[in-house]
C-alpha positions in Angstrom: -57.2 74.8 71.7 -53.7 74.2 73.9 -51.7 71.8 72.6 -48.5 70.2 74.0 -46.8 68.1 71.2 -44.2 65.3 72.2 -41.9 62.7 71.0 -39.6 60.1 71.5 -39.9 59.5 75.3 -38.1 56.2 74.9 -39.4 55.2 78.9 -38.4 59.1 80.2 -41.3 61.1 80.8 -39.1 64.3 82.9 -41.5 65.6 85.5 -41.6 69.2 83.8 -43.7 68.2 81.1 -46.4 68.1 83.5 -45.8 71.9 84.5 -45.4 72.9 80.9 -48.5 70.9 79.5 -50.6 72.1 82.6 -52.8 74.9 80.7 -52.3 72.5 77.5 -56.3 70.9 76.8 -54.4 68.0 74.5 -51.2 66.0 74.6 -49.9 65.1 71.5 -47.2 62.0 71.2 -45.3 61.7 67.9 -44.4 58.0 68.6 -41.9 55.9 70.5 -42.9 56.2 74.2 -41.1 53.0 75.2 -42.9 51.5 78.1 -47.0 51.5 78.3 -46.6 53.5 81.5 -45.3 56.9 79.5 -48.8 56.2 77.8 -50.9 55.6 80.9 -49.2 58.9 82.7 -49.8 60.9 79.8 -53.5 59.7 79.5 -54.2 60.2 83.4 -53.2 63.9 82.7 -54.7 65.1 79.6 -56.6 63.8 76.6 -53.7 62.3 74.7 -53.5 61.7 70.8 -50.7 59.6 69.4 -49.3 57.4 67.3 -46.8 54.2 68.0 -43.2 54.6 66.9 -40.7 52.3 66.0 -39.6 51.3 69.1 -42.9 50.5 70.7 -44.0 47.2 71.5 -47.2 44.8 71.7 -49.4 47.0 73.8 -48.4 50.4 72.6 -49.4 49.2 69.0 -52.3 47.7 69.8 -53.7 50.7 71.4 -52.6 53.7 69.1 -52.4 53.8 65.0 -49.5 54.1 62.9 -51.1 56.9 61.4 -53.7 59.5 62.8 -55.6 62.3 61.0 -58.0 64.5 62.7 -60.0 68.2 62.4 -59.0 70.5 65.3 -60.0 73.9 64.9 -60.8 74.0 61.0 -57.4 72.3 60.4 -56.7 68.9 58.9 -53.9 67.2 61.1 -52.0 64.1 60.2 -49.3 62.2 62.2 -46.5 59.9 61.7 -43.7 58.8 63.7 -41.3 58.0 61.5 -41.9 61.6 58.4 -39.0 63.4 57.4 -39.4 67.2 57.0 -39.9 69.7 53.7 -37.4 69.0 51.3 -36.1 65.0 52.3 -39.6 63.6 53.2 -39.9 59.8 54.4 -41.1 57.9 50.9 -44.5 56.6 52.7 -44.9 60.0 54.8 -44.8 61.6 51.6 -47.2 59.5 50.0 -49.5 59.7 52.7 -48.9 63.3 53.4 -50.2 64.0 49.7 -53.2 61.9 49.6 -54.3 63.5 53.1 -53.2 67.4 52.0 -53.0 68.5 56.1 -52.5 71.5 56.7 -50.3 70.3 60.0 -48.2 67.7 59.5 -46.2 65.6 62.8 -43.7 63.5 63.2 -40.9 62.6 65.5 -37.9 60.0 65.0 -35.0 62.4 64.2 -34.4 63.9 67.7 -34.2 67.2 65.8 -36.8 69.9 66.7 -38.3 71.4 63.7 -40.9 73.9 62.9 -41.3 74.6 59.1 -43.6 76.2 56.6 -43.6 73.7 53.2 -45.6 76.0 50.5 -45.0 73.3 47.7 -47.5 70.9 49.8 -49.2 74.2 51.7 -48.7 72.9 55.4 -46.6 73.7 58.1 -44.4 70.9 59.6 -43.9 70.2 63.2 -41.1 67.9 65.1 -40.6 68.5 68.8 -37.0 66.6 68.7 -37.1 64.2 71.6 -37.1 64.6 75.4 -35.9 61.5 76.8 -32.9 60.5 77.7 -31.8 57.9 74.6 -30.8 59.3 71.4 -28.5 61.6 69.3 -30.1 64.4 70.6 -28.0 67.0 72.9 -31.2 69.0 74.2 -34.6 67.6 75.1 -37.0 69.5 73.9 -40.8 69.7 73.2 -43.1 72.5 71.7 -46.3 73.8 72.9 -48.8 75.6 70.8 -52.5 76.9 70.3 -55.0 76.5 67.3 -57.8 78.6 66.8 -60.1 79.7 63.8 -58.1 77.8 61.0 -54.5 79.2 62.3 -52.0 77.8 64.4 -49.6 80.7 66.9 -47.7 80.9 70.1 -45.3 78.1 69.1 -43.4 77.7 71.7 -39.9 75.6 71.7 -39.4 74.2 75.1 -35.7 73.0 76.1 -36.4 70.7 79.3 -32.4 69.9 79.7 -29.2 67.9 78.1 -29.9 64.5 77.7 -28.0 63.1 79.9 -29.5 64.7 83.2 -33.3 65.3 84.8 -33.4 69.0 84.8 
């Protein structure tokens, strides 16, 4: 399994994500996309899985979960938007992330990229920072990754350009 992972779109969806996705079989959206559209896009290209972040309105919310668990490839996923990362968890990502024991956990909301190994809970931890275009965040980024037979490899940082420009 190909997986592109995403976050933080807030209404920018840059054009290179398509090209980088391509081989991906599944897009993955830690939360706020902004507009419906970013959703729509993302669905006409791949089979997305996501969650609603806390910028997204009405229809985003009704259409995706606030939390979303999953098998893929003999792994236990769980995703949040809003999670923390190993060492200053979000209180109710923590709570849920020990009640579900994952062995990948996702989230978005910080803007920071982060890929990190937590063996107190025995998961590893993944944040692609944000690629749009509103935020703290300097670079946009994603990450693309494969899973296969209970392991997850070729994690791959993407920088798609500063914030403030399309390329």
């Amino acid at each position: 399994m190909r997986v592109g992972l995403l976050s933080d779109t807030h209404g920018f969806l840059d054009e290179a994500i398509f090209t980088y996705f391509e081989k991906c079989d599944e897009v993955w959206h830690a939360g706020d996309f902004g507009p419906a559209e970013v959703l729509d896009r993302l669905k006409a290209f791949k089979v997305v899985r996501g969650v609603f972040g806390n910028i997204d309105g009405a229809k985003i919310r009704a259409e995706l979960p606030r939390d979303l668990e999953w098998e893929c490839e003999g792994l236990r996923v769980y995703m949040t938007h809003i999670g923390g990362y190993p060492g200053s968890y979000d209180a109710r990502a923590k709570r849920e992330v020990l009640k579900r024991k994952p062995d990948l956990f996702l989230c978005g909301h910080s803007h920071i990229a982060r890929v990190v190994r937590d063996p107190k809970l025995n998961l590893l931890h993944l944040n692609p920072g944000a690629c749009g275009r509103i935020g703290w965040h300097e670079q946009r980024t994603i990450l693309r990754f494969t899973m296969e037979a209970n392991k997850i490899g070729n994690v791959e940082l993407i920088e798609l350009g500063k914030r403030a420009h399309a390329g």
